[in-house]
GUMAR-254190 format. One line per 5 residues: number of its first residue (from 1); their letters; for each residue x, y, z of N, C-alpha, C, O. Coordinates in steps of 0.02 Angstrom, whole numbers, plus 50000, padded with zeros to 5 digits. Last residue first. Example, Ala and Ser with C-alpha at 12.3 -4.5 7.8 and 13.67 -1.06 7.14 Angstrom:
<atoms>
2> sa> 50642 49888 50354 50684 49947 50357 50645 50002 50394 50670 50057 50402  50660 49716 50390 50615 49775 50390 50660 49835 50390 50712 49834 50423
</atoms>
This chain:
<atoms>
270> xxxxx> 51950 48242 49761 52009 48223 49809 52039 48173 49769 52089 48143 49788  51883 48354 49639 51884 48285 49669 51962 48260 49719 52019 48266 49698  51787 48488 49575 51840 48454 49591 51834 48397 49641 51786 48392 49680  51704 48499 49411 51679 48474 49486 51778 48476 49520 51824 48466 49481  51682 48647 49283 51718 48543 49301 51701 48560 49372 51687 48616 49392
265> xxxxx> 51541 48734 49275 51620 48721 49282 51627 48647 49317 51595 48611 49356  51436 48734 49114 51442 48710 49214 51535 48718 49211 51576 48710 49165  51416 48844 48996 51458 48779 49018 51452 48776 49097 51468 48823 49133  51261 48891 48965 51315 48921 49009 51347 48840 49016 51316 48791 49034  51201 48949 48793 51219 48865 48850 51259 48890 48892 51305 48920 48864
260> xxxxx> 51063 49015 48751 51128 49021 48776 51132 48958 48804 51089 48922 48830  50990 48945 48575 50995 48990 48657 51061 48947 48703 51089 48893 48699  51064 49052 48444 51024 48975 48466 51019 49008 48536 51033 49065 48554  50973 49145 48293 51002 49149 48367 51014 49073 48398 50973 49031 48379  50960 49200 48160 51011 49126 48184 51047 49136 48258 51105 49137 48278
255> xxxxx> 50922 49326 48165 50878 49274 48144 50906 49190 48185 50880 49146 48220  50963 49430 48308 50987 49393 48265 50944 49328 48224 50935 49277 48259  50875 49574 48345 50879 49509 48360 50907 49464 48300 50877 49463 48246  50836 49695 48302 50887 49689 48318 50916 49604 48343 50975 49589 48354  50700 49700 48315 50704 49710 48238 50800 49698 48259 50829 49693 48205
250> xxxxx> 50664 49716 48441 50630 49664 48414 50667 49646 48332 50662 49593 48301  50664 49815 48527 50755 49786 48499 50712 49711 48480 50729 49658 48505  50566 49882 48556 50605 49932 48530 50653 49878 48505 50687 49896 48456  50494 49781 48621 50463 49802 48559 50515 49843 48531 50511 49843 48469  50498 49727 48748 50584 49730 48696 50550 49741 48640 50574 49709 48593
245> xxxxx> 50414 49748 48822 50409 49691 48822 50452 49703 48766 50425 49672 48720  50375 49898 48845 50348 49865 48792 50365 49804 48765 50349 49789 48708  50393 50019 48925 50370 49988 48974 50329 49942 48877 50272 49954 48856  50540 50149 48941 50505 50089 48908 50465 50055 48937 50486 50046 48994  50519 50281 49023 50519 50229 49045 50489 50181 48992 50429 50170 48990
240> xxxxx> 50597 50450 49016 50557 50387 48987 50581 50302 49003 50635 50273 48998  50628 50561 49165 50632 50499 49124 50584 50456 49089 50538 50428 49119  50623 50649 49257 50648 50680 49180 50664 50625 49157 50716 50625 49123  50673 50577 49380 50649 50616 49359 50648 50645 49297 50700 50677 49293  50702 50478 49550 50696 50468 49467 50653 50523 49455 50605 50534 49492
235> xxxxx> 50679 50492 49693 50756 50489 49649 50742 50502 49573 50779 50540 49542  50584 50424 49704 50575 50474 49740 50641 50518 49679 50634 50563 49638  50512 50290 49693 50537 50344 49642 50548 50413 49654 50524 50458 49618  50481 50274 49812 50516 50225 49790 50549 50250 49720 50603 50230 49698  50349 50335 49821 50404 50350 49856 50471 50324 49858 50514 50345 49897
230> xxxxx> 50248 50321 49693 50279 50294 49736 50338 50330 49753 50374 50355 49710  50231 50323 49532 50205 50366 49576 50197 50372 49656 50158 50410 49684  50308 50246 49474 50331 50314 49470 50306 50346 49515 50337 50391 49544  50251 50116 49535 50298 50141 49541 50300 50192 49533 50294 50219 49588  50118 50152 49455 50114 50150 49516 50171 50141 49549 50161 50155 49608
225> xxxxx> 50164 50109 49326 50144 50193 49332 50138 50204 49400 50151 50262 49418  50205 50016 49309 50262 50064 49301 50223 50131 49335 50245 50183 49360  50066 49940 49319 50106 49941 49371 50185 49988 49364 50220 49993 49415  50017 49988 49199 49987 50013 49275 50017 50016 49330 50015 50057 49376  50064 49915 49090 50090 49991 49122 50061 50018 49164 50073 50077 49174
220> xxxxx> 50015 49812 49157 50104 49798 49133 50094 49880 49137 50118 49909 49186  49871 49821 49123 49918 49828 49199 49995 49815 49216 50024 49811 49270  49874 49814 48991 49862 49902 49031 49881 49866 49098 49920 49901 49129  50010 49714 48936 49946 49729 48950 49909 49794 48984 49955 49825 49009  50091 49687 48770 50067 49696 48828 50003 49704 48849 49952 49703 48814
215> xxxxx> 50096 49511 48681 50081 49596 48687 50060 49624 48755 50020 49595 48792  50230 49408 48691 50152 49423 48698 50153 49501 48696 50200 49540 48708  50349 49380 48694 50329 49336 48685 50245 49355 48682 50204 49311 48671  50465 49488 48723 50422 49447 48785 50377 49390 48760 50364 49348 48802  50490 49512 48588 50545 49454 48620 50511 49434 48673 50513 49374 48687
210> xxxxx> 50340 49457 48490 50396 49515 48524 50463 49471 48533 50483 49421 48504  50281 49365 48401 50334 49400 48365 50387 49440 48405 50443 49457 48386  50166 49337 48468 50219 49305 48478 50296 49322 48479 50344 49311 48517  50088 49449 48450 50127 49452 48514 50163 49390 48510 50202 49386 48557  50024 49414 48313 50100 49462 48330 50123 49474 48388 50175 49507 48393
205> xxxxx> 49960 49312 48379 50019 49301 48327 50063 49345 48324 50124 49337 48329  49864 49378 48412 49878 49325 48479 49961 49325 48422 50013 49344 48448  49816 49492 48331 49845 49510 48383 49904 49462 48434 49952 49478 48469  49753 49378 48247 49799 49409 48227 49849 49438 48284 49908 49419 48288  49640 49328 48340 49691 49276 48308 49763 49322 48274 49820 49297 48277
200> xxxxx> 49574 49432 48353 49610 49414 48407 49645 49365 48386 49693 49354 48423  49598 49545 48213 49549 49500 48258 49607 49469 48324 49665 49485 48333  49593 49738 48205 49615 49693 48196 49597 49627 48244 49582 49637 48303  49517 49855 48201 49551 49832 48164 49587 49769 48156 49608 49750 48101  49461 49868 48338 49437 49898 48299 49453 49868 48230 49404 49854 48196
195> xxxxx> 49562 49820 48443 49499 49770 48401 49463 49778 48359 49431 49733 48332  49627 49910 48482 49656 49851 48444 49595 49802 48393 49591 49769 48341  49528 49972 48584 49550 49978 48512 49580 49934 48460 49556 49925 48403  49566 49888 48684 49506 49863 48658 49519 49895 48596 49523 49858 48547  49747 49832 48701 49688 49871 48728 49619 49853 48699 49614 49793 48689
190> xxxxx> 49874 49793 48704 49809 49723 48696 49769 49762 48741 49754 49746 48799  50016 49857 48654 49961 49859 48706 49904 49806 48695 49924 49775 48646  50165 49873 48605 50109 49867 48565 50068 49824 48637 50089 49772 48663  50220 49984 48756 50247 49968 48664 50156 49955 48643 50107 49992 48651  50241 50139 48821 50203 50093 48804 50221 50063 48744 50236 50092 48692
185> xxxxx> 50319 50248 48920 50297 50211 48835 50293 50159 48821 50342 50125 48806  50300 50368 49026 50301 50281 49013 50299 50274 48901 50280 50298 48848  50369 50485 49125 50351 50471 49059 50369 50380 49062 50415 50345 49083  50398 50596 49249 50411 50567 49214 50354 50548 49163 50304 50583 49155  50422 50723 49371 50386 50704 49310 50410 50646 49263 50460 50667 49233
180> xxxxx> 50402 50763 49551 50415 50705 49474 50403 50694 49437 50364 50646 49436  50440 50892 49632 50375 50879 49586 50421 50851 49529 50456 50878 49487  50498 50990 49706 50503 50917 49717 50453 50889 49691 50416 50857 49729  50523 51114 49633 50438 51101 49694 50470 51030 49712 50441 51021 49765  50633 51108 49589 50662 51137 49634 50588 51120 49675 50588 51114 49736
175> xxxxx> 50582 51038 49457 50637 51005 49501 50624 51030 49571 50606 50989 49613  50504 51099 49385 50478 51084 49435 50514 51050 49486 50493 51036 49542  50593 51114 49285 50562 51164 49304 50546 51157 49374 50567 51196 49418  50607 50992 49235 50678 51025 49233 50670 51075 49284 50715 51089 49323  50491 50942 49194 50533 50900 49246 50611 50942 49287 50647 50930 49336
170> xxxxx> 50472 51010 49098 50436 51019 49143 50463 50980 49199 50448 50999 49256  50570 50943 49010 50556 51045 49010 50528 51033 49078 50567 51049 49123  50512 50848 48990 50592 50841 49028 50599 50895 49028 50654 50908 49053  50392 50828 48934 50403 50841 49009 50469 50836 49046 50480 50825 49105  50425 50906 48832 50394 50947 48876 50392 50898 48944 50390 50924 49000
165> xxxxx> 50485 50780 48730 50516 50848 48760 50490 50883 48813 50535 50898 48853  50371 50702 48754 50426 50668 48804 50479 50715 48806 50519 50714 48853  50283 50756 48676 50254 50756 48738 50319 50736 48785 50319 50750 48845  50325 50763 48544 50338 50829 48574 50315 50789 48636 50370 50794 48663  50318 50630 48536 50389 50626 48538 50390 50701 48578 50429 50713 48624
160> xxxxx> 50179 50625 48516 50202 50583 48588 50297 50598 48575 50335 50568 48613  50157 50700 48404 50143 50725 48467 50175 50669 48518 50198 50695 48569  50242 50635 48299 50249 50691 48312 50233 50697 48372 50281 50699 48411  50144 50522 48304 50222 50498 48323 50245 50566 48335 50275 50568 48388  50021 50583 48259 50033 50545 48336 50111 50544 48350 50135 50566 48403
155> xxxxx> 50071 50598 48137 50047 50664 48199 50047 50645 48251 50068 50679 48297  50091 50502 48060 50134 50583 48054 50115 50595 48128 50159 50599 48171  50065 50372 48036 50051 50398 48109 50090 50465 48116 50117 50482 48169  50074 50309 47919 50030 50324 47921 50025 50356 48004 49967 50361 48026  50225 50213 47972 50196 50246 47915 50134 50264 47926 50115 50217 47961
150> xxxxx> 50336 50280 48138 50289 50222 48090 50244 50244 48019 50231 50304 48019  50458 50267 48165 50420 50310 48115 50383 50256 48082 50387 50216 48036  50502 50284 48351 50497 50246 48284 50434 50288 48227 50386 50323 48241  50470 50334 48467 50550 50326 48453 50561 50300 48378 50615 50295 48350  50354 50376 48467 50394 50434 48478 50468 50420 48467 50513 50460 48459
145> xxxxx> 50290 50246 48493 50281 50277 48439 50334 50356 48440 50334 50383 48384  50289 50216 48599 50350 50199 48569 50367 50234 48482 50412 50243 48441  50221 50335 48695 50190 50279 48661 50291 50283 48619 50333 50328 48616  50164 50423 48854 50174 50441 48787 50165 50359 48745 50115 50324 48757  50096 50456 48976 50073 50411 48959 50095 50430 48855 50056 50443 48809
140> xxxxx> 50168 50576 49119 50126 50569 49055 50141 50490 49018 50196 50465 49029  50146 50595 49263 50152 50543 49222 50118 50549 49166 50059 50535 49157  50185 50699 49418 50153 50686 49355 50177 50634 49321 50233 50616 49339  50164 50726 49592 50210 50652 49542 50177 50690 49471 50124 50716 49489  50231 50832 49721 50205 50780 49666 50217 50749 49622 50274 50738 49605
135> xxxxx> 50257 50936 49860 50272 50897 49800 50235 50853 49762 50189 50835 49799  50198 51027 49915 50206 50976 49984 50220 50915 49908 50194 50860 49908  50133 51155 49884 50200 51156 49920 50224 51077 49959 50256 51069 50012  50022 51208 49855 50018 51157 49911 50086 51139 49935 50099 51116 49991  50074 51280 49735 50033 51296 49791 50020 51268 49856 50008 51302 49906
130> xxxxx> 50143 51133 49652 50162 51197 49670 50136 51255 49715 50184 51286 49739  49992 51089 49632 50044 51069 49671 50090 51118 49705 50084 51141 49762  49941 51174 49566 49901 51190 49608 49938 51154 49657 49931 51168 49716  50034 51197 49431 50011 51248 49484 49995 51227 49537 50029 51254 49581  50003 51047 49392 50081 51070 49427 50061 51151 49479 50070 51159 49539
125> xxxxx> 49881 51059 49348 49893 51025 49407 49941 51034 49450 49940 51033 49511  49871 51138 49227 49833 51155 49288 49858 51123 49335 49864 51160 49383  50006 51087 49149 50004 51143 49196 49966 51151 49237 49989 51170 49291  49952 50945 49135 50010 50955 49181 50020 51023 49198 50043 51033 49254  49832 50973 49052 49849 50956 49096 49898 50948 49152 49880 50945 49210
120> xxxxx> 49906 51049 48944 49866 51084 48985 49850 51059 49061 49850 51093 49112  49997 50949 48894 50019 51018 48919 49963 51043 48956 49980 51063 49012  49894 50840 48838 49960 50848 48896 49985 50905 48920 49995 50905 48981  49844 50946 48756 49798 50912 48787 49822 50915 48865 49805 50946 48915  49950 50944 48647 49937 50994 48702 49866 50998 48752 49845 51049 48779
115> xxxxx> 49957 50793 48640 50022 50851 48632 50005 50909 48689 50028 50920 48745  49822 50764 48609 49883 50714 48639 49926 50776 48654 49901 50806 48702  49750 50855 48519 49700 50799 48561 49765 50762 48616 49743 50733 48665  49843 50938 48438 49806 50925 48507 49759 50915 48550 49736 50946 48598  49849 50826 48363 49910 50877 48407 49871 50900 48449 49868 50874 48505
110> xxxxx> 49745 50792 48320 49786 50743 48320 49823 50768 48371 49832 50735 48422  49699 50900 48246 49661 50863 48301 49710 50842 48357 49716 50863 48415  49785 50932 48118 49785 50967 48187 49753 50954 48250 49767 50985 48301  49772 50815 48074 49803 50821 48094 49824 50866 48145 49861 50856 48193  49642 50853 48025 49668 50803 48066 49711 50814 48101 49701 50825 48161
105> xxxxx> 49662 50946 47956 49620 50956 48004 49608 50907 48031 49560 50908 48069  49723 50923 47844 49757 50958 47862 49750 50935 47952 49792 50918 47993  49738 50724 47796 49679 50769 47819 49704 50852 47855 49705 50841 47916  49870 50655 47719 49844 50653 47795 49802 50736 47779 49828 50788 47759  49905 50604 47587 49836 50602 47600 49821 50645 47668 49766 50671 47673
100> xxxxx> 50032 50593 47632 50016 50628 47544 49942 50643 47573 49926 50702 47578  50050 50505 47732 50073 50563 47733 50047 50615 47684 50042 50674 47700  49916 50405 47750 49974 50422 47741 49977 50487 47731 49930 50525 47722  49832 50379 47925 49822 50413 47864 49904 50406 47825 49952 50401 47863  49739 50382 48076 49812 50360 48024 49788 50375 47955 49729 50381 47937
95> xxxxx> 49737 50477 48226 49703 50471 48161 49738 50442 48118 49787 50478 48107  49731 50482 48397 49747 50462 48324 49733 50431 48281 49717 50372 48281  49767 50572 48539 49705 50543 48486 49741 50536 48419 49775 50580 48393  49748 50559 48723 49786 50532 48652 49719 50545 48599 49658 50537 48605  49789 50598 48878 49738 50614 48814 49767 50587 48772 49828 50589 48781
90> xxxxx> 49831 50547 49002 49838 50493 48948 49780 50511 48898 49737 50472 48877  49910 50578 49167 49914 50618 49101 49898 50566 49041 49948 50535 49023  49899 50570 49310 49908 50524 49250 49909 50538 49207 49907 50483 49178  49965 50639 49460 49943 50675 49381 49965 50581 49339 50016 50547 49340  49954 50646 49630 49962 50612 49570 49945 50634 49507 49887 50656 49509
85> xxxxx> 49894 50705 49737 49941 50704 49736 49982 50668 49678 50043 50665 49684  49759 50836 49738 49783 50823 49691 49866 50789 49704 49911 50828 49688  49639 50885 49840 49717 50879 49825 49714 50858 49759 49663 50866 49726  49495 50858 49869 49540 50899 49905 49593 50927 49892 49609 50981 49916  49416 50800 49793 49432 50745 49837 49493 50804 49874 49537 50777 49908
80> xxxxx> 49319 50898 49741 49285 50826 49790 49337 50798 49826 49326 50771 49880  49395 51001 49706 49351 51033 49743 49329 50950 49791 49324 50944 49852  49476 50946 49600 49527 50966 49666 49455 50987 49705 49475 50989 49763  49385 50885 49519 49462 50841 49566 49473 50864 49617 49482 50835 49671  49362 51017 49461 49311 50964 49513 49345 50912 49567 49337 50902 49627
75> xxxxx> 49495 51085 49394 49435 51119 49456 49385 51049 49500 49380 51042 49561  49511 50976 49315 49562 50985 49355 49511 51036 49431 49500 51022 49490  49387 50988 49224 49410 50924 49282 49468 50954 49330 49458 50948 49390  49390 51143 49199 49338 51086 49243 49372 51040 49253 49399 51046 49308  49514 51134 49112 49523 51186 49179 49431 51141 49232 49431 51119 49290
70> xxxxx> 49514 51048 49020 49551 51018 49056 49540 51050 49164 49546 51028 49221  49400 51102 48970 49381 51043 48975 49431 51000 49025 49417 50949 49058  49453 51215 48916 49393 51198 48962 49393 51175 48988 49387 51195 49046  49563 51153 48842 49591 51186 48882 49527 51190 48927 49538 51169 48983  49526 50994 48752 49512 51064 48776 49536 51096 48825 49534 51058 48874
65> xxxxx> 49523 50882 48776 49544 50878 48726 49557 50965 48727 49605 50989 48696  49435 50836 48897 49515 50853 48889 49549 50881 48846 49603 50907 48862  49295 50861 48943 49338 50796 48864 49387 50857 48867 49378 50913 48844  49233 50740 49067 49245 50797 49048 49298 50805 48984 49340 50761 48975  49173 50681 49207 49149 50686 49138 49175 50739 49104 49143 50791 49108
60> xxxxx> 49243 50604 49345 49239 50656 49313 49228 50651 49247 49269 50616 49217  49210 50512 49502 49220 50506 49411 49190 50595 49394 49144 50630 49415  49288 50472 49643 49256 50495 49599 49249 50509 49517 49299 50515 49481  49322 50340 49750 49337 50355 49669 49283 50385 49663 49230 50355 49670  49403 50268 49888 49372 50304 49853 49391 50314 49772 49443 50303 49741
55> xxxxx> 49445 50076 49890 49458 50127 49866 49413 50180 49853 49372 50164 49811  49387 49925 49889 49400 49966 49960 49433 50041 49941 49452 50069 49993  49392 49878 49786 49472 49870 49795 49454 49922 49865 49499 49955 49891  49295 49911 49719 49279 49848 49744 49352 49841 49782 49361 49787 49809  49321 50043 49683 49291 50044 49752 49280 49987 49764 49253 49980 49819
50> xxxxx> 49351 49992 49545 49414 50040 49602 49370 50037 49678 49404 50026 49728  49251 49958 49507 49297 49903 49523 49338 49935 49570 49356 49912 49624  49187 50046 49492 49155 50001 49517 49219 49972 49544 49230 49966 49604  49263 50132 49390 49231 50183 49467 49231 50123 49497 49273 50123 49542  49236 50049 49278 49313 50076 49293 49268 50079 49382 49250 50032 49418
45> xxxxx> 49107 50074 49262 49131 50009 49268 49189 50019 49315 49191 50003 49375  49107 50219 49217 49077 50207 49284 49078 50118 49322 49060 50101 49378  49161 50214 49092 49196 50252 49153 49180 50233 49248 49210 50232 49302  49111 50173 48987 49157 50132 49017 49165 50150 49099 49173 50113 49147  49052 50264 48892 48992 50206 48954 49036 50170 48982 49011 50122 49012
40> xxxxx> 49023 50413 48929 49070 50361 48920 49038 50310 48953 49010 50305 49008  48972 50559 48920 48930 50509 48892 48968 50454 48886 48957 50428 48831  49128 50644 48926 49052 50652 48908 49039 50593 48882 49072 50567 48836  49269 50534 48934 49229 50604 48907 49173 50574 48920 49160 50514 48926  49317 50512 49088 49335 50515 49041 49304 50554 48989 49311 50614 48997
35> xxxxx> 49446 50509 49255 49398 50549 49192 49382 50519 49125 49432 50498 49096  49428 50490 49431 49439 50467 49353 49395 50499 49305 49335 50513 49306  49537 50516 49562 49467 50525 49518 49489 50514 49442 49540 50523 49409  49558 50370 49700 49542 50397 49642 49515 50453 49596 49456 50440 49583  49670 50346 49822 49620 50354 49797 49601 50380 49722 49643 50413 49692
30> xxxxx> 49796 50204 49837 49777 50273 49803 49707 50273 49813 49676 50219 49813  49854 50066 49847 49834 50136 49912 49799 50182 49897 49767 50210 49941  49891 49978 49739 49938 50034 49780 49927 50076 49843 49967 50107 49878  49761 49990 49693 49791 49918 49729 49852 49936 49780 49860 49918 49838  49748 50112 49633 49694 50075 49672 49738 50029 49723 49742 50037 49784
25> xxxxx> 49856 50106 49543 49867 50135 49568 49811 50134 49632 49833 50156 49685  49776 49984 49442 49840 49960 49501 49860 50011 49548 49883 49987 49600  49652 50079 49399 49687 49989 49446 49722 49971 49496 49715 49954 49554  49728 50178 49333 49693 50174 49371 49665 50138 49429 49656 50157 49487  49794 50105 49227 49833 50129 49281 49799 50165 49336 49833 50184 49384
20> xxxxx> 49686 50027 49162 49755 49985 49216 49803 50033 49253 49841 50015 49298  49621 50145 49112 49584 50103 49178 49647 50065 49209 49660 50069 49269  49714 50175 49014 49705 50227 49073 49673 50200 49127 49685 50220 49184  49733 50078 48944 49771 50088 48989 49779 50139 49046 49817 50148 49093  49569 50018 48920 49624 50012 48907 49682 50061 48978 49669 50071 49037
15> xxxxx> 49449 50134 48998 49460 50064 48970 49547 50087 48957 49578 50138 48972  49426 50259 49062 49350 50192 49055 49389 50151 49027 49354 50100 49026  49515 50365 49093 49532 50305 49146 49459 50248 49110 49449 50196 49141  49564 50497 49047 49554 50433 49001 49543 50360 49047 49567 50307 49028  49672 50525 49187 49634 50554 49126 49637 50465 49080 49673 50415 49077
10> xxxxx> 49661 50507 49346 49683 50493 49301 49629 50492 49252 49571 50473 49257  49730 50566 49501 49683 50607 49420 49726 50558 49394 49787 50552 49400  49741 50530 49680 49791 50516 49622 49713 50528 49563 49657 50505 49576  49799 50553 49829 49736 50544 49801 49766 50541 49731 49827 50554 49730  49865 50445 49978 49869 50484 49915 49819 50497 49866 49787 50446 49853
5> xxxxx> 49846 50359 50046 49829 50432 50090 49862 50453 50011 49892 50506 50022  49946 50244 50004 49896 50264 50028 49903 50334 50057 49952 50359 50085  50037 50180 49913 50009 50250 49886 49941 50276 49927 49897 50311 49904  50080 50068 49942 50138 50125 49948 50100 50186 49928 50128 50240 49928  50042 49940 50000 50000 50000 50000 50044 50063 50000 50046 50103 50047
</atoms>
């Protein structure tokens, strides 16, 4: 229970990885408020379970995507549950498209629906930390996609790469509040989106393909995130945290690998 008496915002919390870090930060001690947009029929599942874990949790309706939208939730958070000692930071939005084709007005979505979504969020909150004077955690929720060019993802891979500059800006800043910012990246996830596009026989196959052997899961980054947000990370700051089962050194692996044999050493004998 390393996160009890802590109250902990997490954005995007009705499904996929914003609910696992919602979860586990539950399982940790934490109390909850969770957001997601207007009219989410996930959100109030999420709420259920966090209070089946003996955990408060209020739910906040409110679409992020907006500086409004960020200044209400961040205002309601702090009015029900008091504080604010945790920031989950996980607006994302993306649109694929190739490059020749990509939509102007997408793309500007795209940026900031994720990019400066994140920024807004981490400023309302960092302020009000910074006011309370008694330090904090932020965690933005970027994607591997920031280290790799993937085809058809201009704007996402753009925004989650600007999102892992600003918070080592913001990590830099907030040093002196004792306010932690770090950053997770997520490899390839076994969220519900996934399903949009693609079947579960496919998904089960390319998680073979990693080196972990499977695709991750939202409580594989629930539980990085409930570290960071632990006293146990007290030390760590202005860091991306791979959290994708060797998705980055998948393409680095020797075809004609065999596996390692450690020779035993000879026995000695009288």
């Amino acid at each position: 229970m390393k996160l009890e008496n802590k109250i902990a915002l997490v954005t995007g919390a009705g499904r996929g990885i914003g609910k696992g870090c919602a979860l586990e930060l539950a399982r940790a001690g934490a109390d909850l408020v969770i957001n997601d947009r207007s009219g989410s029929p996930d959100v109030a599942a999420t709420a259920e379970e966090i209070r089946a874990l003996r955990r408060d949790c209020t739910v906040v309706e409110s679409d992020v995507f907006s500086r409004q939208g960020c200044e209400a939730l961040v205002s309601q958070a702090i009015e029900s549950a008091g504080r604010v000692d945790i920031l989950v930071s996980n607006p994302a939005k993306n649109v694929r498209s190739s490059f020749l084709k990509y939509d102007p007005e997408a793309f500007e979505s795209s940026i900031a629906g994720t990019l400066s979504s994140g920024f807004h969020m981490a400023q309302l909150v960092a302020r009000h930390m910074v006011n309370r004077n008694k330090g904090g955690k932020i965690l933005f929720i970027s994607s591997v996609h920031a280290e790799m060019n993937f085809a058809g993802s201009i704007a996402y891979g753009a925004a989650k790469a600007g999102l892992n500059h600003i918070a080592g800006t913001i990590a830099v800043e907030l040093s002196q509040h004792r306010i932690n910012v770090n950053v997770i990246e997520p490899g390839w996830i076994n969220t519900p989106g996934e399903y949009t596009t693609l079947s579960e026989e496919v998904l089960l196959e390319e998680g073979k393909k990693l080196p972990w052997g499977r695709l991750g899961t939202p409580q594989d980054i629930g539980r990085a995130a409930a570290f960071l947000a632990s006293d146990d990370a007290d030390y760590i700051t202005g860091v991306v945290l791979q959290v994708d089962g060797g998705f980055l050194l998948k393409d680095f692996r020797s075809k004609n690998a065999s596996p390692t044999v450690v020779a035993k050493k000879p026995s000695c004998s009288n």
